[in-house]
C-alpha positions in Angstrom: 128.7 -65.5 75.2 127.2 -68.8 74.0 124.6 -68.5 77.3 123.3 -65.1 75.9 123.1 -66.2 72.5 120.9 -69.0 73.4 118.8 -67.9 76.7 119.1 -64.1 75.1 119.4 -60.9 76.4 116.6 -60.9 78.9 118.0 -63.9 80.9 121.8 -63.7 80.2 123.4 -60.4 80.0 127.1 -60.3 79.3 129.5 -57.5 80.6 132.7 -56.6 80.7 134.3 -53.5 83.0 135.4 -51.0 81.5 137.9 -48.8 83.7 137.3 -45.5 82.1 136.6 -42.2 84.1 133.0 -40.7 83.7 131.7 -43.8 82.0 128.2 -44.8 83.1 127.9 -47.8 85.1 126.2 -49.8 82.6 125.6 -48.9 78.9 123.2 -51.2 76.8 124.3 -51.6 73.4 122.1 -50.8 70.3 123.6 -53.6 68.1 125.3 -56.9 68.4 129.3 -57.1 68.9 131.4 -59.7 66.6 130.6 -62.3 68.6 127.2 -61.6 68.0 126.5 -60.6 71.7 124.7 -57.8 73.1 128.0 -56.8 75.6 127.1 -54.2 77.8 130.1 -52.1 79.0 130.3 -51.3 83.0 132.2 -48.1 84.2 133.6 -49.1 87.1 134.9 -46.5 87.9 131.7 -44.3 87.9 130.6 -47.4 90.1 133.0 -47.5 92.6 132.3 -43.5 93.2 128.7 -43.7 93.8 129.1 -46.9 96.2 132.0 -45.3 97.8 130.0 -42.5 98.5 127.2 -44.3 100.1 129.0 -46.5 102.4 130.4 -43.0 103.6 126.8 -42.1 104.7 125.6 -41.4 108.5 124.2 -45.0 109.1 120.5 -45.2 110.0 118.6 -47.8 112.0 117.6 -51.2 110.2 113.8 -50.1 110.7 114.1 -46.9 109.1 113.6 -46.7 105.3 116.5 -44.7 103.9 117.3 -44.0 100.1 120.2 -45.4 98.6 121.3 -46.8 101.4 123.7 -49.6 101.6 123.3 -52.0 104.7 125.0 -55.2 104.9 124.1 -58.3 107.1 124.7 -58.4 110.7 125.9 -62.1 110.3 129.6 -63.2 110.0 129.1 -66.5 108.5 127.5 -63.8 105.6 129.4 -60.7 105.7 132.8 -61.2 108.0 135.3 -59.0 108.3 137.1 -60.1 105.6 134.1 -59.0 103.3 134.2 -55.9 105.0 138.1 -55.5 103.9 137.8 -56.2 100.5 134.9 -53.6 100.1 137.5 -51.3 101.1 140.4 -52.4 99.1 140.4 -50.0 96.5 141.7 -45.8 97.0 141.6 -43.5 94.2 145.3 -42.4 93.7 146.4 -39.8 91.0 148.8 -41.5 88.5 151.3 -40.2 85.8 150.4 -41.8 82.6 151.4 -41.0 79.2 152.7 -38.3 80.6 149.4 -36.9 82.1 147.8 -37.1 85.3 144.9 -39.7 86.0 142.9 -40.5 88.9 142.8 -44.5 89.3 141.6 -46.7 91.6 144.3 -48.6 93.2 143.8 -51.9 95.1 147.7 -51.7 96.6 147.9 -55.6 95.9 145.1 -55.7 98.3 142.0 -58.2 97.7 139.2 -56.8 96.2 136.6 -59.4 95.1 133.4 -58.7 97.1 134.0 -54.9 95.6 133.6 -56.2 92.3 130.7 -58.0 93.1 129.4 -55.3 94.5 130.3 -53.1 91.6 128.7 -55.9 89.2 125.3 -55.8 91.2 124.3 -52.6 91.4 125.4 -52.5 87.3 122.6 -55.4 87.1 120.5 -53.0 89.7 120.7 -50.2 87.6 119.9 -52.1 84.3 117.0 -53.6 85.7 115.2 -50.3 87.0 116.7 -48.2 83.4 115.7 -51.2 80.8 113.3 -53.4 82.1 111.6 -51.0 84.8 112.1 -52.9 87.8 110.4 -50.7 90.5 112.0 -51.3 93.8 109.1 -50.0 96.0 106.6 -52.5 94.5 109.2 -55.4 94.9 109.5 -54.1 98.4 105.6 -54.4 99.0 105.5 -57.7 96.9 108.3 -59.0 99.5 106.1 -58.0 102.5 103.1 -60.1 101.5 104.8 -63.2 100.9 105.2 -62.9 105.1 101.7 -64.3 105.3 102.2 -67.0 103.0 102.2 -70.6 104.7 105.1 -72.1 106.3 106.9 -75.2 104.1 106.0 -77.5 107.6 102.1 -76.4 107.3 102.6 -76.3 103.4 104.2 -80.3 104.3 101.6 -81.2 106.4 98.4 -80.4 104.1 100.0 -81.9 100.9 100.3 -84.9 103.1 96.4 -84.9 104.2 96.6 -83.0 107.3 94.1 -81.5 109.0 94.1 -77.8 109.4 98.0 -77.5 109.2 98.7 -80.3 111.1 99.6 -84.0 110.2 97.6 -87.2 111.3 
């Protein structure tokens, strides 16, 4: 909370989940909490749904531009099967509580971290496009031209005096 309040709510954004069905994934608050914070609420379970639903789409090929698709590295010192697992952790199970039924998500003692990551990323995702109008498409395009951008070796060799990219 003491990051927010000094960087504010354009760099620091605190959240907390909040495990309530139906929720949206990320709701901005109109006014400060007690801790005089800006704490914006994540429904995690409203999360969990959509990106559940998306990693059960017909995969596509890497060159083919697919909305809301979810692709994950083909590199296992990035994403190993053990990322893969805990992506998966979670099943939603009906539950008897307080004497009504309620669907919860249900890890089974099972690890689940990357899935909350995940959960917390597309919350930022989401709060960037909704609040600050972060247009994905333009990033995309922006990403694209930084390709022809010099290398850091050519970049290296004319800060040190080189001649036409390459060092004396």
């Amino acid at each position: 909370y003491q990051r927010s309040k000094k960087h504010g709510v354009f760099r620091v954004l605190p959240v907390k989940g909040a495990s309530v069905y139906g929720k949206p994934v990320i709701t901005m608050p109109k006014t400060r909490n007690q801790r005089g914070v800006y704490l914006c609420e994540v429904g995690t379970d409203t999360a969990k749904e959509i990106l559940y639903a998306r990693m059960k789409a017909d995969p596509t090929s890497a060159d083919e531009a697919t909305s809301y698709a979810i692709r994950f590295p083909d590199d296992p010192e990035i994403f190993s099967q053990t990322e893969a697992q805990q992506l998966v952790a979670e099943e939603l199970v009906e539950k008897w509580e307080k004497g009504k039924m309620r669907l919860l998500w249900d890890n089974k003692k099972r690890r689940n971290e990357a899935l909350d990551c995940l959960v917390y990323a597309y919350a930022a995702l989401r709060v960037s496009v909704q609040r600050w109008q972060l247009d994905l498409a333009v990033l995309a395009k922006s990403r694209e031209e930084e390709t022809t951008r010099p290398t850091l070796k050519e970049l290296a060799a004319k800060l040190s005096g080189g001649v036409n990219g390459y060092s004396r």
